[in-house]
DRENMAR-348011 format. One record per residue (C-alpha): residue in one letter; x, y, z. Coordinates in Angstrom, 3 decimals, decimal comma. Last residue first. Layout:
BEGIN
+------+----------+----------+----------+
: rest :       xx :       yy :       zz :
+------+----------+----------+----------+
:    A :        X :        Y :        Z :
...
+------+----------+----------+----------+
***
This chain:
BEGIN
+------+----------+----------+----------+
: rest :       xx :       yy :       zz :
+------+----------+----------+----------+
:    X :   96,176 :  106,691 :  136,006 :
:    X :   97,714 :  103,735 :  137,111 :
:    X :   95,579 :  101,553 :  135,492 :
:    X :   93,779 :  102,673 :  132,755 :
:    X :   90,437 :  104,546 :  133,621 :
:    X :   87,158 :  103,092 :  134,074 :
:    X :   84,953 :  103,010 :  130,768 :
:    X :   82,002 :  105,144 :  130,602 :
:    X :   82,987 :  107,399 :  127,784 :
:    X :   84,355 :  104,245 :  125,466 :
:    X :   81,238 :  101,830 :  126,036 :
:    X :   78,517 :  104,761 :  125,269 :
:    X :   80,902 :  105,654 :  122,258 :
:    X :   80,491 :  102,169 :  120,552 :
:    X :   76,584 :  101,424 :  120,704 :
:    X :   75,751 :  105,391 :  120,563 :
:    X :   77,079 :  105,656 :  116,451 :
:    X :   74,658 :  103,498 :  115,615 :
:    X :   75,709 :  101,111 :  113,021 :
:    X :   74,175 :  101,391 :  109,822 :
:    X :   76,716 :  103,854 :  109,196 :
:    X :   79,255 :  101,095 :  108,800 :
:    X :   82,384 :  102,089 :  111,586 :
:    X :   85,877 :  102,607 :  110,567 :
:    X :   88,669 :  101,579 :  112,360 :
:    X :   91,521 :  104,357 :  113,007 :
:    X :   90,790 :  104,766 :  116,950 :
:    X :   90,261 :  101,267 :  117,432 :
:    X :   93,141 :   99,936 :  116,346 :
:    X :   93,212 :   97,036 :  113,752 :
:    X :   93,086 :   93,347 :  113,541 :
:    X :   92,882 :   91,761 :  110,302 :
:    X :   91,368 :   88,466 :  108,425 :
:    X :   90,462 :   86,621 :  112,145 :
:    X :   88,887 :   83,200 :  111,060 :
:    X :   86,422 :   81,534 :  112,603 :
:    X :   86,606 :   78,031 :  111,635 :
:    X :   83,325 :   76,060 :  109,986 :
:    X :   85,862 :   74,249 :  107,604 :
:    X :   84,788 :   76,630 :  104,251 :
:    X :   86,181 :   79,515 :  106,689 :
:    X :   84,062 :   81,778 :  108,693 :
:    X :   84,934 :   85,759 :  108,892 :
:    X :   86,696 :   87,499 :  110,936 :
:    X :   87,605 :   91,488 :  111,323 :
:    X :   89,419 :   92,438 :  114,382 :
:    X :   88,929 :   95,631 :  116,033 :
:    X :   91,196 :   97,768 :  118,838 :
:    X :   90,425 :   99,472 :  121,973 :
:    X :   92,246 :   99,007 :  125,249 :
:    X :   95,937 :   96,798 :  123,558 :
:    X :   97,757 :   94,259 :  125,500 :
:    X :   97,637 :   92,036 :  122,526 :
:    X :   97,201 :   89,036 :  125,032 :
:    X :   93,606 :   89,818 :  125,810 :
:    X :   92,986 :   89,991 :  121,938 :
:    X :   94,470 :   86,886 :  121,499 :
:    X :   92,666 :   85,137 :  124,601 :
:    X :   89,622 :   86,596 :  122,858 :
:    X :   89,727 :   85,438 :  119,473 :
:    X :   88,915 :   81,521 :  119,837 :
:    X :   85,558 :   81,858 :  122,018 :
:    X :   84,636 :   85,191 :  119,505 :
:    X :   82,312 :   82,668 :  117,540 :
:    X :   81,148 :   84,941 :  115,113 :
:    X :   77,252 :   86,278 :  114,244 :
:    X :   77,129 :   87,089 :  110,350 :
:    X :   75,724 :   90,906 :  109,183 :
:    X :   75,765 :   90,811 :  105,341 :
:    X :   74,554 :   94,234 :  104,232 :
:    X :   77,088 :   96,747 :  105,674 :
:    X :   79,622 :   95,015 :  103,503 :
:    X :   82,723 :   97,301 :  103,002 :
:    X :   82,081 :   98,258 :  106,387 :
:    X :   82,433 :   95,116 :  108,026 :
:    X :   78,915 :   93,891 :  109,570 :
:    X :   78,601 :   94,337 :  113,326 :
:    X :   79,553 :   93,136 :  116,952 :
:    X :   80,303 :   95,904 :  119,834 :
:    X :   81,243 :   95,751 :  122,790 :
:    X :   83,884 :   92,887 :  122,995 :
:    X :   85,857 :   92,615 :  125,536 :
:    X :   89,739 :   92,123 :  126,342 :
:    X :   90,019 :   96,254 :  127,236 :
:    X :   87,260 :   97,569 :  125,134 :
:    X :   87,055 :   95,500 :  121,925 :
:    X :   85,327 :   96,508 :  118,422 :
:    X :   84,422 :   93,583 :  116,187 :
:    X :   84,075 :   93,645 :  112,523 :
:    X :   82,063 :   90,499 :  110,871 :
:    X :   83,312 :   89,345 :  107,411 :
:    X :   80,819 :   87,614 :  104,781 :
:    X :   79,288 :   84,558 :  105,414 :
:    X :   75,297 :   84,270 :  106,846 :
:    X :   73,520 :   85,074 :  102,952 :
:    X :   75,935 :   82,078 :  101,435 :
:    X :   79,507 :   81,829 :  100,934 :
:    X :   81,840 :   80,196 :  103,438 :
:    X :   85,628 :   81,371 :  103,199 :
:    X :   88,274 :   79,706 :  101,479 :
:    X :   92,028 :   80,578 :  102,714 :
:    X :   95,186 :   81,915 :  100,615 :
:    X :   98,184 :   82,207 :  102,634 :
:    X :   99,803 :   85,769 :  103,520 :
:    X :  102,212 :   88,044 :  102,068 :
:    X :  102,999 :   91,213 :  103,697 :
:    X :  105,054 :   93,669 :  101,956 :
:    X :  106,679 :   96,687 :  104,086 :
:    X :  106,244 :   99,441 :  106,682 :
:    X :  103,008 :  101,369 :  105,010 :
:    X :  103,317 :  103,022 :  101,472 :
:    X :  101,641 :  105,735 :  101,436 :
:    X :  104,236 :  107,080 :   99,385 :
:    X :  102,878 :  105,139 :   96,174 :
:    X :  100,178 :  102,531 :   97,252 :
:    X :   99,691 :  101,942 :   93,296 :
:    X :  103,178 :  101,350 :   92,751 :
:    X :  104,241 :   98,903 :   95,522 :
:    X :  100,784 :   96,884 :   94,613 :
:    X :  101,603 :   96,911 :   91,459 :
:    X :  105,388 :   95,976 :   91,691 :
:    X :  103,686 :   92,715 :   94,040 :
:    X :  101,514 :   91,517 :   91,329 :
:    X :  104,429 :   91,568 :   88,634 :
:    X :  106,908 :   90,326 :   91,334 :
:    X :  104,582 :   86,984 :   92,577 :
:    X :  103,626 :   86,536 :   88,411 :
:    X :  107,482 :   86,452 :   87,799 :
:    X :  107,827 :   84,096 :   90,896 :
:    X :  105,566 :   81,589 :   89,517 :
:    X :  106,020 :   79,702 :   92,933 :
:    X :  103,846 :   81,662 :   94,732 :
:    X :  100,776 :   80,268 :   92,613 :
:    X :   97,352 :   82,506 :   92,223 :
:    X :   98,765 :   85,552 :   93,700 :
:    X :   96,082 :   88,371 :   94,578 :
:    X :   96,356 :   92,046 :   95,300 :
:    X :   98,024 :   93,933 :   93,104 :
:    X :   96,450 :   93,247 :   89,589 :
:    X :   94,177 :   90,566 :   89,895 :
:    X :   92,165 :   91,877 :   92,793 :
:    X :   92,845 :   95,815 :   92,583 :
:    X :   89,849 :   96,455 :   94,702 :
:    X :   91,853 :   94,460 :   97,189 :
:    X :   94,665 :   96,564 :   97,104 :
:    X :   95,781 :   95,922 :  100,744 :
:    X :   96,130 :   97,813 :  103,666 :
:    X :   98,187 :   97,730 :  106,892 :
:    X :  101,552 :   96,419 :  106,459 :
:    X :  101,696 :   96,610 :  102,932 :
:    X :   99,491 :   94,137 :  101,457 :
:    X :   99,728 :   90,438 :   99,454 :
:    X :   97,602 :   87,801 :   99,010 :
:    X :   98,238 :   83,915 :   98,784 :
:    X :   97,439 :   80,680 :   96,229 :
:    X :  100,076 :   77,418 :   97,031 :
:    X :  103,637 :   77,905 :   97,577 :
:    X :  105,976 :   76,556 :  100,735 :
:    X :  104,636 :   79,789 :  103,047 :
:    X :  108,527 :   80,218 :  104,408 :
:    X :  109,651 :   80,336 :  101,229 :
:    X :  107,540 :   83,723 :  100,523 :
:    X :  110,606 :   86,186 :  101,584 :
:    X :  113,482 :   83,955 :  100,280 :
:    X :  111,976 :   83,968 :   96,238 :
:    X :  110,911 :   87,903 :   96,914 :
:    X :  114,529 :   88,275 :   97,513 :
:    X :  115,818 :   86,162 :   94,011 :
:    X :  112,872 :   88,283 :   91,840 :
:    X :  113,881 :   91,455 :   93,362 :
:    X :  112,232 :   92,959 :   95,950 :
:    X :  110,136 :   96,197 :   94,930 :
:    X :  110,718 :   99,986 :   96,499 :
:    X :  108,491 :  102,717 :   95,687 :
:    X :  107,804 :  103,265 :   98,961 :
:    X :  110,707 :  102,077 :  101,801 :
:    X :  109,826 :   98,455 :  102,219 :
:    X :  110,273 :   95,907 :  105,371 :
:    X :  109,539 :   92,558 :  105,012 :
:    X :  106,728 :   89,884 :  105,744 :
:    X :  105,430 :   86,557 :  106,442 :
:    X :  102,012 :   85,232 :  106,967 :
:    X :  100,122 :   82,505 :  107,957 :
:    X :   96,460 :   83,120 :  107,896 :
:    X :   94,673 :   83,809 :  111,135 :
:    X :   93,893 :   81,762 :  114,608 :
:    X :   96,892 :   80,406 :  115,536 :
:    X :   98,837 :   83,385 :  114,785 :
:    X :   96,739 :   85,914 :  116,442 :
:    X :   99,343 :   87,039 :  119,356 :
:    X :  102,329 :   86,520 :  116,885 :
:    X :  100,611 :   88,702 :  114,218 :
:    X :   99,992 :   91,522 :  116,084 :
:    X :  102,663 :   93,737 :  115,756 :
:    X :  104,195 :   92,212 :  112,663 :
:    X :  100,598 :   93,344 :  110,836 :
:    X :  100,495 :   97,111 :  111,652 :
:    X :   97,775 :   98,819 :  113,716 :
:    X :   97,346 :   96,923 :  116,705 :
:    X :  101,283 :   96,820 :  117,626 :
:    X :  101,861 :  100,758 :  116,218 :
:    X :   98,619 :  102,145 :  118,409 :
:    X :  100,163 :   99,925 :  121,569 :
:    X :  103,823 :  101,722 :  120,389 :
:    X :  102,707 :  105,041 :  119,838 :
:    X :  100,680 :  104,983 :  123,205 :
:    X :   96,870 :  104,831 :  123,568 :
:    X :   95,296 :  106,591 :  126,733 :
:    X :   97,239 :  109,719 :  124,920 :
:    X :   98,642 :  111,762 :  127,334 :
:    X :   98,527 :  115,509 :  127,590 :
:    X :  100,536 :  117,801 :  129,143 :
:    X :  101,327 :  120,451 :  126,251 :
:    X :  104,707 :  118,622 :  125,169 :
:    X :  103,183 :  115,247 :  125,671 :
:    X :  100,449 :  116,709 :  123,049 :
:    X :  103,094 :  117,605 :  120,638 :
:    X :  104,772 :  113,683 :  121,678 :
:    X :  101,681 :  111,809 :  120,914 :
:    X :  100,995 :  113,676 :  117,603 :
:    X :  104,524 :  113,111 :  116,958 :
:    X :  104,002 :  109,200 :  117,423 :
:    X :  100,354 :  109,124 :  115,278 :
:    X :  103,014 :  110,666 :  112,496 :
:    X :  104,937 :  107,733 :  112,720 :
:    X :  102,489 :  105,292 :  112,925 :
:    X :  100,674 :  106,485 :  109,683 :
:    X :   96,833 :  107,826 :  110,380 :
:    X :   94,432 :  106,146 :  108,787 :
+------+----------+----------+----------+
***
């Protein structure tokens, strides 16, 4: 994926041979990173807080105490602002009590190591939810074209378990994010709640290869242009 900074020179090289992206640094930076779109979705994903990291850099003991008060303990999950080590689980992924803050810094130095320079704006934590299990759980991906959805399929990680969300919830959010093409990923809580787990843009998301690849471009090359174009 490609980091928000470089995505801005890329805009700005091609600004600088007369070419304009359809999505700006700042629309690709507000899909792409959690604190861009997490006051749109709020309501309708986990609450999370963050804060700002340079790589290689871990809160201390006392700061990561002040970050995760906010969330008032219980289980949670931690990422940078885009990704998380959730192949890492135990290690750098998952906090089974925030207020064993030697367990939060242990999990969260991991997690800061293993990303290295890539690295992405900070540490998000976020509160634990249960999700159904079952052959119709697992997490959905949906692609949006300006507000609507055009495309509906299993997440990539997952090509196997295809559940059919409720979007009735999602859709003033993704309206709201003011962004063309993006994808959120939900999946159904233990409550019956559609959940969204991350939004993304669209450029960056990746598609299963069970999908066919004609179901998502046909959308994109016969959409009307942006306004004012």
């Amino acid at each position: 994926m490609v980091p928000t900074a470089r995505y801005a020179d890329l805009a700005t090289a091609l600004a600088d041979r007369g070419t304009t992206l359809l999505t700006s640094p700042d629309r690709y930076t507000r899909a792409h990173e959690l604190p861009g779109w997490y006051p749109t979705f709020a309501a309708v994903t986990p609450h999370s807080v963050w804060y700002p990291l340079d790589p290689g850099q871990v809160p201390t003991t006392a700061e990561l105490a002040g970050i995760i008060a906010p969330l008032g303990g219980g289980r949670a999950v931690i990422k940078d602002y885009v990704k998380s080590r959730k192949h890492e689980w135990h290690d750098a992924c998952y906090i089974p009590d925030l207020r064993d803050l030697p367990a939060v810094h242990r999990v969260v130095g991991r997690m800061v190591q293993l990303h290295g320079e890539w690295l992405s704006g900070g540490l998000v934590v976020r509160a634990f939810e249960d999700f159904a299990t079952g052959p119709d759980a697992g997490e959905a991906r949906v692609w949006w074209l300006d507000g609507q959805p055009v495309l509906t399929g299993p997440h990539p990680d997952t090509p196997h378990l295809r559940p059919a969300p409720d979007l009735a919830g999602v859709q003033p959010a993704v309206a709201g994010l003011g962004c063309r093409f993006v994808t959120t990923d939900l999946a159904r809580r233990v409550d019956g709640r559609w959940r969204v787990v991350e939004v993304g843009d669209g450029q960056v998301s990746d598609r299963p290869a069970t999908t066919d690849p004609a179901e998502l471009v046909t959308p994109l090359l016969t959409a009307p242009p942006p306004p004012g174009s």
